[in-house]
C-alpha positions in Angstrom: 0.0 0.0 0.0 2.5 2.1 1.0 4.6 1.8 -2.3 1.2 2.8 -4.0 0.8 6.0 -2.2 3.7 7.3 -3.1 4.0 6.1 -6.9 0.8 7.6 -7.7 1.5 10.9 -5.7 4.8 11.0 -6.4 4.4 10.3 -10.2 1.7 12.8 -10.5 3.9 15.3 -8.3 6.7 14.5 -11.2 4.6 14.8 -14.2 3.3 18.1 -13.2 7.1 19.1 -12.6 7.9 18.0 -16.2 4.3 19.8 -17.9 5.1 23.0 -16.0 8.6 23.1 -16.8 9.2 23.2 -12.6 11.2 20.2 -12.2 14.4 22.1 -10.4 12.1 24.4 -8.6 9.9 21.7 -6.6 13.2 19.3 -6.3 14.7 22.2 -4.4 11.5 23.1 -3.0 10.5 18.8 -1.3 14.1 18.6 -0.6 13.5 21.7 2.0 10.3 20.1 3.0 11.4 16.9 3.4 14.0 18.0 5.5 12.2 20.4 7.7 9.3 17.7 7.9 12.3 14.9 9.2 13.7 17.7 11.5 10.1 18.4 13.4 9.4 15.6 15.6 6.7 17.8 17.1 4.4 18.6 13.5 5.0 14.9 12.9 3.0 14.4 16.0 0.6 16.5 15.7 0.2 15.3 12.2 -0.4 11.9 13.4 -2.5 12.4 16.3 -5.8 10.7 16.2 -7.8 13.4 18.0 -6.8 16.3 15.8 -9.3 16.4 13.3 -8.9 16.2 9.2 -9.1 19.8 8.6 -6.7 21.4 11.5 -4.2 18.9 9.6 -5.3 20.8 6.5 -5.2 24.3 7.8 -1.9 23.2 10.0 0.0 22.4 6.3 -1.4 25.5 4.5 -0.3 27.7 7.4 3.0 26.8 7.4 4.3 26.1 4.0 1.9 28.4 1.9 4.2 31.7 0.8 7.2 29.1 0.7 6.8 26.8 -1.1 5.0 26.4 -4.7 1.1 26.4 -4.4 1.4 22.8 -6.1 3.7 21.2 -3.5 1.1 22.8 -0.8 -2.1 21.5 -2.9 0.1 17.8 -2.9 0.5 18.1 0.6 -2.8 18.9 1.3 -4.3 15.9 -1.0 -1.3 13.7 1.1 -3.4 14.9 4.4 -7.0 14.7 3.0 -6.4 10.9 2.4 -5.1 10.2 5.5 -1.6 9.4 4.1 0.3 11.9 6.0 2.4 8.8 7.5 3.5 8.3 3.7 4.3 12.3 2.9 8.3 11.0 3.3 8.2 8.2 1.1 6.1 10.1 -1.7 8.8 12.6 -1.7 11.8 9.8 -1.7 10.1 8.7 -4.9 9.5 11.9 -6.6 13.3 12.9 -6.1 14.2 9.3 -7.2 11.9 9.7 -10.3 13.9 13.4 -10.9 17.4 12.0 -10.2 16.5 9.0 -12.9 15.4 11.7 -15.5 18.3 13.9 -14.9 20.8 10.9 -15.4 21.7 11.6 -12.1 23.7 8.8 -10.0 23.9 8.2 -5.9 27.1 6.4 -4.8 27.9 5.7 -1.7 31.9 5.1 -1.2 32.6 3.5 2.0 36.7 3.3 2.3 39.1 2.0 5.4 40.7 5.7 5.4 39.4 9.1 4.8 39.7 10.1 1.4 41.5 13.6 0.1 39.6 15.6 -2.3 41.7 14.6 -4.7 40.9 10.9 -4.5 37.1 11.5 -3.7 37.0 13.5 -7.6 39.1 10.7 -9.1 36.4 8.1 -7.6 33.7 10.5 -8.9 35.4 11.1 -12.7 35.7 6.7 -12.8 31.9 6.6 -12.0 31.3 8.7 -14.6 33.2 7.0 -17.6 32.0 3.5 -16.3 28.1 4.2 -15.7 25.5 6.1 -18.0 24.8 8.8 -15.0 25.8 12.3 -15.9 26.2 13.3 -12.4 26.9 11.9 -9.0 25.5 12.5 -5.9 28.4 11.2 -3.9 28.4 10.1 -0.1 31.6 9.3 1.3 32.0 6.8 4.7 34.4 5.7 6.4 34.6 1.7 7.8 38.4 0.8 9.2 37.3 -2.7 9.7 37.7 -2.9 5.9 41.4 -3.0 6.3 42.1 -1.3 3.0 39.9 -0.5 -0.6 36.5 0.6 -0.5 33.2 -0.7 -1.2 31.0 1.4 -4.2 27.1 1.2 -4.1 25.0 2.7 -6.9 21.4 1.3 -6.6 21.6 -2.2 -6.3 25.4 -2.4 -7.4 28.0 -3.4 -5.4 31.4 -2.8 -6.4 33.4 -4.3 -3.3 37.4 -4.3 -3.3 38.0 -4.3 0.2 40.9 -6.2 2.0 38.4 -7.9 4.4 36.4 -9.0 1.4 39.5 -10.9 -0.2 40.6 -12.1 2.8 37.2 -13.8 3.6 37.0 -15.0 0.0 40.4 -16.8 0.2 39.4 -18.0 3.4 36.5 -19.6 1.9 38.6 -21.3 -0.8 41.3 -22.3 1.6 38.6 -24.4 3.4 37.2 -25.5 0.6 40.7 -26.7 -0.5 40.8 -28.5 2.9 37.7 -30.1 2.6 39.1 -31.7 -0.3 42.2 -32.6 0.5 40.7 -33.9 3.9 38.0 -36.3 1.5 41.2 -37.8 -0.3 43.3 -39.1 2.7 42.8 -42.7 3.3 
């Protein structure tokens, strides 16, 4: 259901983007709102709250993002809260930036490495992405994980580009024992 909710919201969100030629404008615009919606703990309450009726919920959304934000992110919004999917406002806007990113060729790597990376290094990770993948631009988030000894791990989408020293060392691990095993079945 909830995958639902935000497809169709978040497609229709998109599609009026595209039509009105205000793609960059509401990206900007749900990335603010997304972010000052996941930084209030106390709207998300209120939002939730059983005994505050339907249309304080409305008003409550129109009073505080009408003036900022585009009249059709506030008239999404208030559709969002009319349905009684407020829960799902997050996710509908994770999709609709996904759906952006995807039409903008735009990439999200995350580089996890065993030692912070200079500038330098981070751009020369970014520039190989770019030859090797059809994405145009990166959106590029950088982590750090000493237990993987050395090399990093790359994840775009679903893709895991792993080169780590723990990784090999597990992996030769595996074929030592397997090795053993078979050595072990031979003896008399």
């Amino acid at each position: 259901m909830a995958k639902l909710v935000s497809k169709t919201y978040g497609d229709a969100l998109f599609e009026l983007a595209v039509e009105e030629q205000t793609l960059d404008t509401l990206q900007e615009e749900v990335t603010a709102v997304s972010e000052a919606l996941r930084e209030n703990e106390e709207l998300t309450l209120l939002m939730n709250h059983p005994k505050i009726v339907k249309e304080e919920k409305i008003k409550l959304i129109e009073d505080i993002f009408s003036g900022r934000v585009s009249k059709d992110l506030v008239g999404l919004m208030r559709m969002v809260v009319e349905k009684d999917h407020y829960g799902e406002m997050q996710s509908v806007f994770s999709y609709f930036l996904d759906r952006v990113k995807a039409y903008k060729n735009i990439g999200t790597a995350y580089v996890t490495s065993a030692a912070e990376l200079t500038a330098a290094q981070k751009s020369a990770v970014e520039s190989r992405l770019l030859e090797t993948t059809k994405y145009e631009k990166f959106e590029m988030h950088f982590d750090v994980d000493k237990g993987l000894i050395g090399g990093m791990v790359i994840r775009i989408g679903d893709r895991v580009v792993d080169s780590s020293i723990r990784t090999k060392l597990r992996s030769l691990t595996r074929e030592l024992s397997q090795i053993q095993l078979k050595v072990g079945e031979c003896a008399p």
